[in-house]
C-alpha positions in Angstrom: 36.0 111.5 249.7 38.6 114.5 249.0 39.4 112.5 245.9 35.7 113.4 244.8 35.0 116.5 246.1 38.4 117.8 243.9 36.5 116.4 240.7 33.5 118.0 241.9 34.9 121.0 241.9 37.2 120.9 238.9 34.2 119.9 236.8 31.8 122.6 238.3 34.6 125.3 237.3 35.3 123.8 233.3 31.0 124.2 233.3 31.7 127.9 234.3 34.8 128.4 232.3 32.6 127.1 228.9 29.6 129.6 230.2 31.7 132.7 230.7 33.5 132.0 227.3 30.6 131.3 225.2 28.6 134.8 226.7 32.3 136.4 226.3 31.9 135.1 222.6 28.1 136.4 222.3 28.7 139.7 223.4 32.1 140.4 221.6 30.4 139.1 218.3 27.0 141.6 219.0 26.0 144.4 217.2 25.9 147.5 220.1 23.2 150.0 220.0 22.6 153.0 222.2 19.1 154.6 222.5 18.8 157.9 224.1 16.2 158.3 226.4 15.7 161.6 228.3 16.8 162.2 231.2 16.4 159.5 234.6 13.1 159.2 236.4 11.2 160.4 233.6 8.7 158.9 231.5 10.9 159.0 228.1 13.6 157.2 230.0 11.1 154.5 231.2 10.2 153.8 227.9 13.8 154.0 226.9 14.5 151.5 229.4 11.2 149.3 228.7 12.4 149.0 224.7 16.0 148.1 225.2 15.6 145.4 227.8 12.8 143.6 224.9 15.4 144.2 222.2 18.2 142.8 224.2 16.0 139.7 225.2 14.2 139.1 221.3 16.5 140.4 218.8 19.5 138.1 218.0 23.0 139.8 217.8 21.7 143.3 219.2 22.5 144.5 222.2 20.8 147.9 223.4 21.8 150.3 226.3 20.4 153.4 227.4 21.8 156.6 227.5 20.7 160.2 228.5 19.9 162.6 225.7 22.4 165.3 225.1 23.1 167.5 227.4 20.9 165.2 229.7 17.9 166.4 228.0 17.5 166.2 223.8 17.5 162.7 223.0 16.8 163.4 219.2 20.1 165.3 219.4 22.3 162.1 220.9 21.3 160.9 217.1 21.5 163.6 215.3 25.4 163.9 217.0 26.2 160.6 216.2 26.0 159.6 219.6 23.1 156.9 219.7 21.4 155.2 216.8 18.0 154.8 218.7 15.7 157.4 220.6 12.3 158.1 222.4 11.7 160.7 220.6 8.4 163.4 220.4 6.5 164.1 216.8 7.1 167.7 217.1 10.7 167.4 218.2 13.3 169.5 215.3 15.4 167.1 213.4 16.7 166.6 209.5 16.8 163.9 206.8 19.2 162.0 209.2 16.2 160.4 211.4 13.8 157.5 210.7 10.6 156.4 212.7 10.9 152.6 213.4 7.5 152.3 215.6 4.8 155.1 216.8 4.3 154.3 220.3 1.5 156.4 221.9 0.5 159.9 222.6 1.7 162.1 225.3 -1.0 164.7 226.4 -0.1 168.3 228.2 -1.7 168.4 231.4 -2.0 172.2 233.0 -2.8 171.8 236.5 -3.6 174.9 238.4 -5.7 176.5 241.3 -9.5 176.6 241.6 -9.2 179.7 243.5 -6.1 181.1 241.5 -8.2 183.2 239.3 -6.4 181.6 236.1 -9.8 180.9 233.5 -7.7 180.3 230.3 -4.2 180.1 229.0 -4.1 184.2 228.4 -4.8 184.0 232.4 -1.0 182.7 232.8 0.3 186.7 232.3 2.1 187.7 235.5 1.9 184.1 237.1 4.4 181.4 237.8 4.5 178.4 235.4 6.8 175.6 236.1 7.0 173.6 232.9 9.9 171.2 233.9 13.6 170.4 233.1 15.3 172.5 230.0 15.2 170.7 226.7 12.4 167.9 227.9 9.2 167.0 226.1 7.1 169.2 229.1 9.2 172.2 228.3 8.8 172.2 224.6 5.4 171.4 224.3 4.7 174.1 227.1 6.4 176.7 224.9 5.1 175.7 221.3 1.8 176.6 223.8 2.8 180.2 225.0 4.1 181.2 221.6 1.1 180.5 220.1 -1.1 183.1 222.5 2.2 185.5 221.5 2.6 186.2 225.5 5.6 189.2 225.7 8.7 188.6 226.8 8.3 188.2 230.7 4.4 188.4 230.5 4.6 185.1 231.4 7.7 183.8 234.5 8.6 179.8 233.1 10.1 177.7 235.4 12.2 175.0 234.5 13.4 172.7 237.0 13.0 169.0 237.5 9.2 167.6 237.9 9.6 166.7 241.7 10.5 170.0 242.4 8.5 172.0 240.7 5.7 169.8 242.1 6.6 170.3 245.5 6.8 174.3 244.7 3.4 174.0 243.3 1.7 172.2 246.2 3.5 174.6 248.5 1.3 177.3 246.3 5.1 178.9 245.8 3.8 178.7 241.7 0.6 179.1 240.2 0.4 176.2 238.0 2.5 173.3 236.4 2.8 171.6 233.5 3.0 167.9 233.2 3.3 166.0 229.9 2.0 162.4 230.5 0.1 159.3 229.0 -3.8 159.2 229.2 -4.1 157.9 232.8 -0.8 159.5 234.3 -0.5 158.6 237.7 1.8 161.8 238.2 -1.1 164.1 237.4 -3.9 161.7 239.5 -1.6 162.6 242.6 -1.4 165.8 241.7 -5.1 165.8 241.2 -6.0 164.5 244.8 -4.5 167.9 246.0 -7.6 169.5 247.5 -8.5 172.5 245.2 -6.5 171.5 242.6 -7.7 171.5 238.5 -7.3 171.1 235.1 -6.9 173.7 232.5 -8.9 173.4 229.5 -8.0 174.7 226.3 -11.2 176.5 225.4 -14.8 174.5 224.9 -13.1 171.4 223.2 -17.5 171.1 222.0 -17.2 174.5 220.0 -16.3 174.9 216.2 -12.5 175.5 215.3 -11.8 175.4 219.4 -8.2 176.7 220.5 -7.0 173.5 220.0 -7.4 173.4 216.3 -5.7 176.8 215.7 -2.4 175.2 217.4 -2.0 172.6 215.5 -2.4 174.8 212.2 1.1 176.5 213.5 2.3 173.6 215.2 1.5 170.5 212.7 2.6 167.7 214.1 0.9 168.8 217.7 -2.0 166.8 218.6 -5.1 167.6 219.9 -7.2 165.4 222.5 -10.3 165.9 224.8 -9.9 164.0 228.4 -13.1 163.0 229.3 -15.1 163.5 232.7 -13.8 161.8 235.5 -11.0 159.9 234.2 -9.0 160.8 237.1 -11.5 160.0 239.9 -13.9 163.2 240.3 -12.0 165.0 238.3 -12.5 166.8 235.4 -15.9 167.9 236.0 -16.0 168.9 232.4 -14.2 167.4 229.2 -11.1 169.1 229.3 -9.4 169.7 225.9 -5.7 169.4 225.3 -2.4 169.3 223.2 0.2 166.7 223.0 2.8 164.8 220.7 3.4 161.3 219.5 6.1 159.5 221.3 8.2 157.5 218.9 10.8 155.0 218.6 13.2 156.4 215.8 16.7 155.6 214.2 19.1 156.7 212.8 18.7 156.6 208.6 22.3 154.6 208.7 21.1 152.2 211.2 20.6 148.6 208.8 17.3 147.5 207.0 17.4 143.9 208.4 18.2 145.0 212.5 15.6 148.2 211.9 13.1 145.3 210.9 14.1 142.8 214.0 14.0 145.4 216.3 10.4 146.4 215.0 9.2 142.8 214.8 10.5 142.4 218.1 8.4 145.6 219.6 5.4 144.3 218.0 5.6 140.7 219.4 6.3 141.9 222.6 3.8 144.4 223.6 2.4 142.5 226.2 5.5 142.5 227.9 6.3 146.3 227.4 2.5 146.7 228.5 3.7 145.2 231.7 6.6 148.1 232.0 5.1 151.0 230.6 0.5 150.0 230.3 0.5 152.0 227.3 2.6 150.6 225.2 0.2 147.4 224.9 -1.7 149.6 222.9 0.7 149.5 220.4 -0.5 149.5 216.9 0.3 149.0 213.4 -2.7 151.0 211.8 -1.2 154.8 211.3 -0.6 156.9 208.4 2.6 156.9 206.9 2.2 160.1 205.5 1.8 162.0 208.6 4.7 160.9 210.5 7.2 163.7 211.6 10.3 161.2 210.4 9.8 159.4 207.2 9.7 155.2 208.1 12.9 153.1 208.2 12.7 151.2 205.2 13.7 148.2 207.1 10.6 149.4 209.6 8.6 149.4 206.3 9.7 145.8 204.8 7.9 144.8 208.3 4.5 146.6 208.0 4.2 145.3 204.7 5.6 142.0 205.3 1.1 140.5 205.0 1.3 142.2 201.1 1.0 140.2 198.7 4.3 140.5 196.5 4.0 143.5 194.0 3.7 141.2 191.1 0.2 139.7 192.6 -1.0 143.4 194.0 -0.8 144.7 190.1 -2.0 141.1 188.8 -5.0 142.8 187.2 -3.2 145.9 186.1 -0.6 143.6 184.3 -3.4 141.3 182.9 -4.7 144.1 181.6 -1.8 145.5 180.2 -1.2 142.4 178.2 -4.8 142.1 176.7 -4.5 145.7 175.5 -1.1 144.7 173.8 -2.4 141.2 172.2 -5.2 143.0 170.8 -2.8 145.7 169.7 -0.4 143.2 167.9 -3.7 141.8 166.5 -4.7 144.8 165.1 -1.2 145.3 164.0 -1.4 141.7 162.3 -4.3 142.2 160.5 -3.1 145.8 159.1 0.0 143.8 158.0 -2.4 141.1 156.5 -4.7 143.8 154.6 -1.3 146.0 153.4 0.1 142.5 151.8 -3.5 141.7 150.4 -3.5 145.5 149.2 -0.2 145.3 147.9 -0.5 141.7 146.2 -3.7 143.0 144.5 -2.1 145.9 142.9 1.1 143.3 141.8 -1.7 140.7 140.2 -3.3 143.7 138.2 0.4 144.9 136.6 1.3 140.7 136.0 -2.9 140.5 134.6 -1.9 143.9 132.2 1.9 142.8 131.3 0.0 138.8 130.4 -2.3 141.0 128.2 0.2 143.2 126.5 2.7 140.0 126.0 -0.6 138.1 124.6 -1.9 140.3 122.4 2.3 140.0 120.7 2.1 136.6 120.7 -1.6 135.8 119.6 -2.2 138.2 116.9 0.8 137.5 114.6 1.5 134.6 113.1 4.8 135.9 112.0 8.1 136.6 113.8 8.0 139.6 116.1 11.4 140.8 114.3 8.7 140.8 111.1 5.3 142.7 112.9 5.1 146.5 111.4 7.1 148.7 113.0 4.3 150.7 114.3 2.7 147.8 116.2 5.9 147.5 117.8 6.1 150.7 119.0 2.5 150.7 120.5 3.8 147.4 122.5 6.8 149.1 123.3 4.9 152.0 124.7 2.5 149.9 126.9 5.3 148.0 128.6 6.9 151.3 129.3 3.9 152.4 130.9 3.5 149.3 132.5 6.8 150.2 134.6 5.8 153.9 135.1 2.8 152.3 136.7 4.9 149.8 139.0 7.5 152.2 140.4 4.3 155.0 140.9 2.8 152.3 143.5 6.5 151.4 145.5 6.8 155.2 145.5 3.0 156.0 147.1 3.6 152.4 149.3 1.0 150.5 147.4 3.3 147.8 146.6 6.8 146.6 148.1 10.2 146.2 146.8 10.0 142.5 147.4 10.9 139.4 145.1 7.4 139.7 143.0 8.2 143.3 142.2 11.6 142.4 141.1 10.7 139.6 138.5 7.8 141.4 137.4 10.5 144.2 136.1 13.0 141.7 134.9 9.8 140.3 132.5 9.1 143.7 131.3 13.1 144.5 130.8 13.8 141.4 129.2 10.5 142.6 126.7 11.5 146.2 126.0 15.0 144.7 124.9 13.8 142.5 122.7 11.6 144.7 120.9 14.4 147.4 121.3 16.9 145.1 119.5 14.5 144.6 117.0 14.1 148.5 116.5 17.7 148.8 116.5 18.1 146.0 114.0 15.7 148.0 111.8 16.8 151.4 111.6 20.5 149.5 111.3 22.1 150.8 114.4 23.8 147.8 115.9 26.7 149.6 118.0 29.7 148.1 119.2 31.7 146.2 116.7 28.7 144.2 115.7 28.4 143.6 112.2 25.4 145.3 109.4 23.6 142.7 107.6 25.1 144.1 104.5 28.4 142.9 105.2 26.7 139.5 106.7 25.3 139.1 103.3 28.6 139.3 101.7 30.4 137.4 103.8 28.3 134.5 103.5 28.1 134.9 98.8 32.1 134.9 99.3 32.3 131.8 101.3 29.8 130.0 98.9 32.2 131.2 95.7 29.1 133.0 94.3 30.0 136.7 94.4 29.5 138.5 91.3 32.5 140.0 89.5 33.2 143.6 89.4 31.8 145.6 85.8 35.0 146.7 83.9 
């Protein structure tokens, strides 16, 4: 029995030992990401949290932790620093050409809650009150201020308060502020409890019904601030009115250095997963692929790209058309360009066939109208034949000057004919007028060459 229970237990600890040093293996041999997330408790580090625990569990060799944005508040600066290549990040939050979007998440609206009997009708009712608008550096905070600076309050028109969201919640249910500020998801339950407070309201920003309402006007300063109406009732009895509000995008960005292919898992894996997130943070099962590019405060992670387009049809099918096209218009072009060719040869063989027609005219007329010799014709007729072949080459050169004919192998025999005639008729000429240059011989001297070699020279007179 001992005998067994030892081999029991040996074998139970070489199972734990190959466990412990194949996870030892995994996570030395894992890519490590940190995404900055806000500070803890609040709703950017829920999502934070949310995001890594789907990326640890569905992207292979990745493995996420969270961390508080810098200075426990900017988690757009933690990237920016260097000091986390992920963050839950806002669409109006500062940042340079160093940050990528990977996946738009959902929007984040700016709830104002204040009194019913506070006296406060509209934002410019805020001058001498209490505001809290939450922890320094946090999404509440700087979507509360992009607010204030656009009604241009003076400095201390307006007391902000920032502290953490439990305490400035407490402060305004003790009536110790006037109103708070709470930047939440469409069915927060932060503001429904604050909501239940007996007396207690939304803000609205202006008539959301009326032409170019308040809400436009902000988000002609502020760009990337968005613009919502909360509808009657959505938190129980309250609003009794459509209430109209600003907000942001909450987004899942990266650093631009962060790889194509793990910027691609880790956006494959947010999509697949949304029922899961759904079950951490609701909203985020409303995820969706169908935004506009273009009006993104980060430009897309190209690896986030490859995966929204990974349904396209590759770019050679998407411009099958255009390229079809493209090669119709250029057969047709080389046809055209063919048949130009075709009609410049035609063109240029006619104008060779009427110079061989007048050369075979010229050369008849010397052969069929004398019976004699051509070194015996009149010198006269010579000439006139002479002439015409002369002109005959004028006329030849003319066209491979003005293009009407080409240089080619029927343009070069043609002139070797005519040649080959001129120096016959020349030689003939030169024969004539007894100009035989070089050391050729006169046929004076042939004549008496030949009488001395036949012994039939005549003597000398005395």
């Amino acid at each position: 029995m001992p005998t067994r229970r030892i081999a029991w237990l040996v074998s139970l600890l070489v199972v734990i030992g190959l466990v412990v040093a194949v996870a030892a293996r995994y996570w030395q041999g894992a890519e490590t990401l940190r995404i900055a997330a806000g500070t803890q408790g609040s709703v950017v580090y829920r999502l934070g949290t949310a995001l890594a625990d789907t990326m640890n569990g569905h992207v292979p060799g990745v493995r996420v932790s969270v961390v508080e944005g810098e200075g426990k508040r900017n988690s757009l600066q933690t990237v920016l620093n260097g000091d986390a290549e992920l963050a839950v990040a806002f669409s109006d939050s500062e940042g340079d050409g160093n940050v990528r979007t990977l996946v738009p998440l959902y929007e984040l609206y700016l709830y104002m809650i204040i009194w019913e009997d506070g006296g406060i009708a509209d934002v410019p009712g805020f001058r001498g009150r209490r505001i809290g608008i939450g922890p320094a550096g946090s999404g509440t905070n700087t979507v509360a201020r992009r607010l204030m600076g656009h009604y241009a309050f003076d400095e201390g028109e307006v007391t902000l308060i920032n502290d953490s969201h439990r305490t400035i919640s407490k402060a305004f249910l003790a009536h110790e502020i006037d109103a708070v500020c709470i930047l939440g998801s469409i069915e927060s339950k932060s503001v429904a409890r604050m909501l239940k407070a007996p007396g207690a309201k939304l803000l609205s920003l202006d008539d959301p019904e009326r032409i170019a309402p308040v809400m436009d006007g902000i988000r002609i300063k502020y760009p990337f601030v968005v613009s919502h109406v909360i509808p009657k009732h959505l938190f129980g009895s309250k609003p009794q009115q459509p209430t109209g509000v600003i907000g942001v995008h909450a987004l899942l960005v990266a650093s631009a250095e962060l790889s194509e292919g793990t910027a691609r898992e880790i956006t494959r894996a947010v999509f697949e997963n949304k029922l899961e997130l759904g079950g951490k943070v609701r909203r985020l099962r409303e995820l969706s692929e169908q935004f506009d590019p273009d009006k993104l405060r980060f430009p897309l992670h190209p690896g986030a790209a490859q995966y929204y387009r990974r349904d396209e049809p590759p770019a050679i099918l998407e411009w099958a058309d255009t390229i079809s096209l493209f090669i119709t218009l250029v057969l047709i072009g080389w046809s055209g360009v063919l048949a130009v060719a075709a009609q410049r040869r035609r063109k240029h063989k006619g104008v060779l066939d009427d110079l061989y027609a007048d050369f075979s005219s010229v050369v008849h007329t010397y052969d069929e109208e004398h019976e004699t010799p051509p070194d015996q014709m009149e010198s006269g007729e010579l000439q006139v034949i002479r002439e015409r072949l002369q002109g005959l080459r004028r006329r030849s050169f003319a066209a491979l000057m003005s293009g009407n004919i080409e240089a080619n192998n029927a343009f070069v025999v043609f002139n070797d004919y005519l040649r080959y005639e001129l120096q016959e008729i020349e030689r003939i000429q030169r024969a004539r007028r007894g100009d035989f240059g070089g050391d050729d011989e006169s046929p004076a001297e042939d004549e008496a060459v030949a009488a001395d070699d036949s012994g039939e020279a005549e003597a000398e007179p005395e």
